[in-house]
N, C-alpha and C positions, 0 to 999 in steps of 0.2 A: 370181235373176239381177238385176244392175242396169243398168240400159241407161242412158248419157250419152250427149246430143243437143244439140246446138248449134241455136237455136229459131232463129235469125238469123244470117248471117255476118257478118260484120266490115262493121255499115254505120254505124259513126262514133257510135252511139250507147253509154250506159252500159246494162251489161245482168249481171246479178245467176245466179248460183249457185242455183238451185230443188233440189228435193228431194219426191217424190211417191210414194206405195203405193197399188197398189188392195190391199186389205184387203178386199175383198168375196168371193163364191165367182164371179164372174161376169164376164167380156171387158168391160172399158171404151175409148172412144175419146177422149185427153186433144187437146185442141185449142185452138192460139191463134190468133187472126186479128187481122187489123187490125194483120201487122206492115210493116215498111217491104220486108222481102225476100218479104212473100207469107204463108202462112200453114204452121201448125206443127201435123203430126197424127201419134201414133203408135197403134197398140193395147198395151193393156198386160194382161196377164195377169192372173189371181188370183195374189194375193201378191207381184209383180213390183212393182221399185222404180225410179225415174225418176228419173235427173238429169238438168236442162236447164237452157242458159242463156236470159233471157228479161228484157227491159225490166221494169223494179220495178213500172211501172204495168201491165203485161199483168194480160191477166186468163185464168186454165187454166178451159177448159170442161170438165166428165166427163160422158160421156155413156155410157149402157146400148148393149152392141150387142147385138142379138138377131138371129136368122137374117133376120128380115122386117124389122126396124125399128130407130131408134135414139132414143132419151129423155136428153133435159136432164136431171142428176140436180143438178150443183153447180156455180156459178161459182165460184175462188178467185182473189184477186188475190194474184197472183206474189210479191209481198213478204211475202206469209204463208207462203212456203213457201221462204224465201228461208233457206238455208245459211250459219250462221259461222262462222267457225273463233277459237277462244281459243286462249290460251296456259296450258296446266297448270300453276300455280307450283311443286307440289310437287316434280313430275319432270322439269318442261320439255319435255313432250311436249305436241305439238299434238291438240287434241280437237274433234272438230266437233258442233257442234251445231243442228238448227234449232229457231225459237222460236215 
């Protein structure tokens, strides 16, 4: 399942197309703070995919959730996870990709 989340509303700033999987077997808590509308948390499932929009300089926290606790596992800044979209020459079909 892919859940798309708007990390920000509409507050004047440029904010970028992300793209995120937990791939692991275990609940994670992605998290951004330090934004101008307040702060950005979902849980995301094993195998579950994540699109959110997010300022280029954000940075997505993943953290381990466990019944008792939660762990820092990765910082990523948002522009690494940031969404293109090309233009296919061959077909003319739009392909997305992130890099």
């Amino acid at each position: 399942m892919t859940q798309h989340s708007s990390a920000s509303p509409s507050d004047g700033t440029d904010r970028v197309l992300c793209y995120y999987i937990n791939a692991t077997s275990q609940l994670q808590m992605a998290r951004i703070t330090h934004l101008a509308s307040g702060c950005f948390e979902r849980l995301i499932f094993p195998g579950q995919r994540l699109l959110f929009e997010a300022p280029p300089d954000a940075l997505l926290e993943i953290h381990s959730s466990k019944a008792t606790n939660t762990s820092l596992l990765a910082q990523i800044p948002c522009q690494q996870l940031r969404v293109y979209e090309k233009l296919a020459s061959s077909d003319r079909t739009h392909v997305v990709e992130r890099l």
